[in-house]
N, C-alpha and C positions, 0 to 999 in steps of 0.2 A: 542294194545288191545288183551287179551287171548281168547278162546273160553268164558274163564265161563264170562266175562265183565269186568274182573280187569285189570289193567295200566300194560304194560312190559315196563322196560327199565334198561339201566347200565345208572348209573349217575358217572361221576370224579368230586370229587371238595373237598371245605375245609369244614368236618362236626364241626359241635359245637351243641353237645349234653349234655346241663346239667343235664339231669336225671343221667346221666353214666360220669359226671365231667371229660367229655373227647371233646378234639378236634384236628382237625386235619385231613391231607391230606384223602381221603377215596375212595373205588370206589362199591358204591354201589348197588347193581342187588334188582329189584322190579321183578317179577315171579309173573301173574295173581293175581295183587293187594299185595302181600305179600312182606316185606322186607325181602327177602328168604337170600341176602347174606351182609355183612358189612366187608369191606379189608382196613386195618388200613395201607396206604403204610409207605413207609421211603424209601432213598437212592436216585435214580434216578427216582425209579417210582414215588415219590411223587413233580418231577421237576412241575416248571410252578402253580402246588395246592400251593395255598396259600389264608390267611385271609381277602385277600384283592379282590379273585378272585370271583370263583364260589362258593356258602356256600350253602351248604345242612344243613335246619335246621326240629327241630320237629315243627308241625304244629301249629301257633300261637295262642293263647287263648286271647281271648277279654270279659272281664266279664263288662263290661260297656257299652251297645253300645242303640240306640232307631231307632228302625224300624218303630215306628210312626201305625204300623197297629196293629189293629182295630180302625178308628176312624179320619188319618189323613192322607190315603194314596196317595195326593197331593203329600205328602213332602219324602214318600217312604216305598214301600210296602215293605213285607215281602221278595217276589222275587227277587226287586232289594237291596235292604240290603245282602242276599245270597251273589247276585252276588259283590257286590261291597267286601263284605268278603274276597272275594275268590281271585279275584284282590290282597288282599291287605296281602296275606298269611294267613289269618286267616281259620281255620279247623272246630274251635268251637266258639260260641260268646253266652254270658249272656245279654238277654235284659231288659233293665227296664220297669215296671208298668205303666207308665205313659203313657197309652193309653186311646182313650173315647172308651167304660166303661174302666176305670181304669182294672187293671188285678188281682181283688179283689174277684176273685171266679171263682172256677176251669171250669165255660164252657169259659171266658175268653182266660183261658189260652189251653184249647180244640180247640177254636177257632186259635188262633197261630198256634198250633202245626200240622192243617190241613194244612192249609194256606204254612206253611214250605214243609210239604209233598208233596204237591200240584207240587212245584219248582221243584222235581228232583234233585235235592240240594245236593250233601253230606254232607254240611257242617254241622256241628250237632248246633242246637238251643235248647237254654236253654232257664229258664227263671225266672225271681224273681217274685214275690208276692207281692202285696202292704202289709205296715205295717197297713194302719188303710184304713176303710172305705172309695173307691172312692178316696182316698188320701188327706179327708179333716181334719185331724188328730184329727177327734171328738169320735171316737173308732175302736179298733182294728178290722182289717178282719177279716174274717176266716182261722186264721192261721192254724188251725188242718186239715178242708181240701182241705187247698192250699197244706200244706207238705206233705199227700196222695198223692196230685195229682202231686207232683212230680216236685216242684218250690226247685229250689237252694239256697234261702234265701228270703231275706223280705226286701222290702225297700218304701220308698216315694219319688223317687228320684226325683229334681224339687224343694223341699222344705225339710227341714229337719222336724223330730217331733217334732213340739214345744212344747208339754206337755211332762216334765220330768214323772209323774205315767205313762203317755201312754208310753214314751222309756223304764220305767222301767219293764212296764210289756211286751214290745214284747220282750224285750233282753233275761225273763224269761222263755216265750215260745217258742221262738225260740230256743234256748239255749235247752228245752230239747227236741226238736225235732233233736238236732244236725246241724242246720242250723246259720248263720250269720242274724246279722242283718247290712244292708249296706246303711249309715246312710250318709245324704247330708248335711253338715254342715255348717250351715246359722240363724244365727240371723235378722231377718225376720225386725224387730224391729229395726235393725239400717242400711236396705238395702234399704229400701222405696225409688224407686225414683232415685237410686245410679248408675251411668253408667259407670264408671270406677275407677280403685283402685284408690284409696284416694292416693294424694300427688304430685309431682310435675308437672308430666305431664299432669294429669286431671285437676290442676289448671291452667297451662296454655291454656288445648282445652277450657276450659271453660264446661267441662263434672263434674259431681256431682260425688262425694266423695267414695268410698265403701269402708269403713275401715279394714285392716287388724284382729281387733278385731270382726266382725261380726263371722268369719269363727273362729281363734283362744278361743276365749269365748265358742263357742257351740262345738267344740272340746273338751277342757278343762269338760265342764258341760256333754257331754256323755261318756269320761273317769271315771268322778268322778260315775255317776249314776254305769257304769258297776262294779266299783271297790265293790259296795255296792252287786249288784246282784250278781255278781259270787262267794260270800262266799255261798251264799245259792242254786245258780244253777251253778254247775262248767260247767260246757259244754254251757255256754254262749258265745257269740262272738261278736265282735263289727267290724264291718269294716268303717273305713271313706274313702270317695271314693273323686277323684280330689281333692288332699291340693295343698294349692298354695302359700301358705306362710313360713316363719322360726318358726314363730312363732308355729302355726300348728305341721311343724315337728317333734319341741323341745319338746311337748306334746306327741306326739309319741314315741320318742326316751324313756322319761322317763318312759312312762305308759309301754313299752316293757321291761325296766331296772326293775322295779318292779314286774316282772312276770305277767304282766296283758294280756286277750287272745286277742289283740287289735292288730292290721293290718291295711295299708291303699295302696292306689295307688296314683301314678300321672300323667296325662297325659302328651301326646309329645307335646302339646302347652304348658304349662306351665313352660314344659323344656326347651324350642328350642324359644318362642317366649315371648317377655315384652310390657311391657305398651308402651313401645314409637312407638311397628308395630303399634297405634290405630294414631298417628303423623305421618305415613308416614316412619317409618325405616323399613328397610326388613334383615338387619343384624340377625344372630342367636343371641342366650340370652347370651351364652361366647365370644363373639365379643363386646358386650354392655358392660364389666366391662374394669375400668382400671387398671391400676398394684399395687394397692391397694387392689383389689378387688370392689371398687363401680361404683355403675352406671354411665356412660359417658354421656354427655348432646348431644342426639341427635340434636340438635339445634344450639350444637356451632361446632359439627367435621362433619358436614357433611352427614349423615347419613340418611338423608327423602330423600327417592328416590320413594315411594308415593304416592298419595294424600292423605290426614288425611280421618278420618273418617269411614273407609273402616266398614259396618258393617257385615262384615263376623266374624269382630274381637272383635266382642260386645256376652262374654262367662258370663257362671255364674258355677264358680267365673272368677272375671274379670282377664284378663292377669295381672304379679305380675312385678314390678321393676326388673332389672337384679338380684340384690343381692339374689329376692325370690327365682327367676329359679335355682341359683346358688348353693343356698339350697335344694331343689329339686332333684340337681342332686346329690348334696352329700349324699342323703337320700339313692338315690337308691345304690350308690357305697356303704356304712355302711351298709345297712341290714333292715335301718329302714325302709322303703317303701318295701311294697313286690311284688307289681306289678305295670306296664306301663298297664294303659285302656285307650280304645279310647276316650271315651266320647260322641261319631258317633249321631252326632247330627245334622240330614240334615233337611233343611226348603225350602220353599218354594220363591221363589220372591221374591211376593208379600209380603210375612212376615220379610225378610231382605233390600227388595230395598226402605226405609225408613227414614225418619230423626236417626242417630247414637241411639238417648237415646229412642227411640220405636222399634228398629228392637226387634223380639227374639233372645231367645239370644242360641246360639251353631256353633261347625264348625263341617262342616261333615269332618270329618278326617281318617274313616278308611281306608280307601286307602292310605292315606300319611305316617300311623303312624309311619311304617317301616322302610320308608327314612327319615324321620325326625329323629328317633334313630340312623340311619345308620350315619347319617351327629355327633351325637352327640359322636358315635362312634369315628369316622377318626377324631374327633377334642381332641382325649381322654378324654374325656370328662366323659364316661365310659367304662368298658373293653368287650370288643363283648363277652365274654362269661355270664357275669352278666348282659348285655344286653337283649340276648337271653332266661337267664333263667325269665327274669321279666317279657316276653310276653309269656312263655310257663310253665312251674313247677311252678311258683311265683304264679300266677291266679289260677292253678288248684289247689293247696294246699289252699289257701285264702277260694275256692270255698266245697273244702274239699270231703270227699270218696262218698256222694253222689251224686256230679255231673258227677263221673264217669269217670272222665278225667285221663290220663296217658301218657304225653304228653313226647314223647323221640322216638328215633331212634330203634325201639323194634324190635330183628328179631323175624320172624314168625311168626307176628299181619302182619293185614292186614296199609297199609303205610300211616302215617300221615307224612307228609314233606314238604318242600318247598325249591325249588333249586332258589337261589336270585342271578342275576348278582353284582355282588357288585363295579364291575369297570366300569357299565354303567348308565346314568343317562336316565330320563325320564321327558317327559314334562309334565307338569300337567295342563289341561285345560278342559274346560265343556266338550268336547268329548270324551276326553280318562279316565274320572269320569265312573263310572258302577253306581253310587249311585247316584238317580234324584236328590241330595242336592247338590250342585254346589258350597253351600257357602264355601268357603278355601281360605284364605290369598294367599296361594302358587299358584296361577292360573297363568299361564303363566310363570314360574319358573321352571328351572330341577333341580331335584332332584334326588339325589344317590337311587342308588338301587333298580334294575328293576329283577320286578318278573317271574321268568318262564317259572313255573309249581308247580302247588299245587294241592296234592294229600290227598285226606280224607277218612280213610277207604278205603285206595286203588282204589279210584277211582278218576277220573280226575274232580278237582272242579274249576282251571285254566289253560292255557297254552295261550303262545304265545313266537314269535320269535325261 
């Protein structure tokens, strides 16, 4: 630590910087918070540095994450979200709306940003806007001064807009506020009731149906509504947030073919885990296909290692068949997906220790997200530097010049990074979680890729080991 309170250190390892479409062996000097120097080796001094080793990366961006506070701090305050952040590499995080009071008007979101302060935290908190009132989508918020007061976008997340004029007109005003609108895509209509994806494996837990078209259909119908607005407000923007189907994608794929200003994410569950972890498999989602590419029948190779049920793994959208994930991941390697978000959805118990079809539904994940990509990585699955740019540059550009993000290895800023073991695993269990949400599949399970030190604005926002 310097006199003035910034982080000193030399770091050696393997950087992967997509802002600067460079990677590679590096030996980095931090100088009282400042990335004062960047040493691009080769020859013998870059021996031992390697992709596999030490990785220095820019500080992770999470534009989907719920801290539950104002209103549910049971399941995780403001403080412990920080912290669990920062565990999990992440520098900056976008939180959603969906707090009681909803975050529908700017002392709301006042409230937050105390709260944040409060922490000591460097980690930077952002934060969305509800699209409509209280998020019961009977009319719009106060989108004029939500976007004064300095929300990243607009969203409902939780439920999608069901009223196509109410999407058409936040897309409108958002759009000229230069903000996204980041849209939860759900046919409500044909969810009712629904505990896991519709098809073989829900038929045989005896779990209700969630059909692939719920999410695909209300995709499809906020493509089509944008395609109408953005002739008349070009600086519109749609984001769909967690697809988890082919279908989905394929919608995507084309609405980005047609010039349309449309974007989405996907989470590390939807990548890394399928329908049958709710059966007891614990296999990754590229372990689950056969050499065809289709789903393998957990039932007849072996693979429940288990017990069914587990509702940690009861998500909305529900985990997708291997084939989905497989897509998914293809999204992200083509360009169609622009970022990995968490989806950091920690509950309580009491709210998950439950019959499977009444738990709520989320996993806390942001602590995992990392090793979970990291695994998705080693299985090439995707390439570490498209990896990297999908949790760093992918979100900030999504999130766009007013959330102020500039996510990269920058000399002479003050140092956003994260030094990741990459050849060490870590165990993941209720005590070594920073996030009171406990609920994750992975409990008791090591996982690749152990963190640090994470530095925000030059200052120390993790360490260990």
């Amino acid at each position: 630590m310097s006199a003035n309170g910034g982080h000193d250190a030399t770091i050696c390892g393997w950087a992967v910087d997509p802002a600067a479409g460079r990677e590679g062996a590096v030996e980095a000097v931090v100088r009282g918070g400042v990335l004062e120097r960047l040493t691009w080796l080769s020859g013998s001094a870059a021996d031992g540095l390697g992709p596999t080793g030490r990785l220095i990366l820019p500080g992770l961006v999470d534009m989907h994450a719920h801290f539950r506070e104002p209103g549910n701090e049971d399941a995780e305050t403001v403080a412990t979200g920080l912290a669990a952040a920062a565990r999990g590499g992440f520098t900056a995080v976008a939180l959603m709306p969906n707090t009681t009071p909803a975050l529908d008007d700017p002392s709301v979101l006042a409230r937050v940003r105390a709260s944040a302060a409060a922490t000591g935290s460097p980690v930077r908190v952002l934060a969305y806007g509800a699209v409509t009132a209280g998020r019961k989508g009977e009319t719009l918020s106060a989108m004029g001064e939500l976007a004064d007061a300095g929300v990243v976008g607009f969203s409902d997340d939780g439920a999608s807009v069901g009223s196509a004029t109410l999407m058409r007109n936040a897309l409108a005003y958002a759009g000229a506020f230069g903000l996204p609108i980041v849209d939860h895509p759900e046919d409500a209509t044909q969810t009712a009731g629904a505990e896991a994806s519709e098809g073989y494996v829900a038929t045989v837990l005896g779990l209700r149906g969630w059909p692939v078209a719920a999410e695909a259909g209300s995709v499809a119908r906020s493509i089509a509504i944008l395609a109408d607005v953005v002739r008349d407000v070009p600086g519109a923007r749609l984001h769909l947030t967690h697809l988890s189907t082919a279908a989905s994608i394929a919608h995507v794929r084309a609405a980005k073919a047609a010039g349309l200003p449309v974007t989405c994410d996907v989470t590390p569950h939807h990548l890394a885990f399928t329908d049958e972890w709710v059966a007891g498999s614990r296999r990754w989602a590229w372990e689950a296909l056969d050499a065809e590419g289709r789903a393998r029948d957990p039932w007849a190779d072996g693979a429940l290692a288990a017990p069914p049920f587990d509702t940690s793994l009861r998500v909305n959208p529900p985990l997708r068949p291997a084939e989905d994930a497989a897509a998914c991941r293809a999204a992200l390697r083509d360009g169609t997906a622009d970022a990995i978000a968490t989806d950091h959805a920690p509950h309580t118990a009491v709210d998950k220790h439950v019959e499977f079809g009444w738990a709520a539904n989320g996993i806390s994940g942001i602590e995992t997200a990392l090793s979970t990509v990291l695994a998705a990585v080693a299985a090439g699955e995707v390439p570490l530097m498209r990896a990297v740019a999908l949790l760093t540059s992918g979100p900030a550009a999504v999130l766009g010049p007013r959330a102020g993000l500039r996510p990269g290895l920058r000399l002479g800023e003050p140092a956003d990074l994260v030094v990741v073991d990459a050849d060490a695993s870590w165990a993941v269990s209720a005590a070594s979680l920073r996030s009171k949400g406990k609920n994750t599949p992975l409990l008791g399970r090591a996982v690749p890729g152990a963190v640090r030190l994470v530095l925000a604005g030059g200052r120390v926002a993790h360490a260990e080991g």
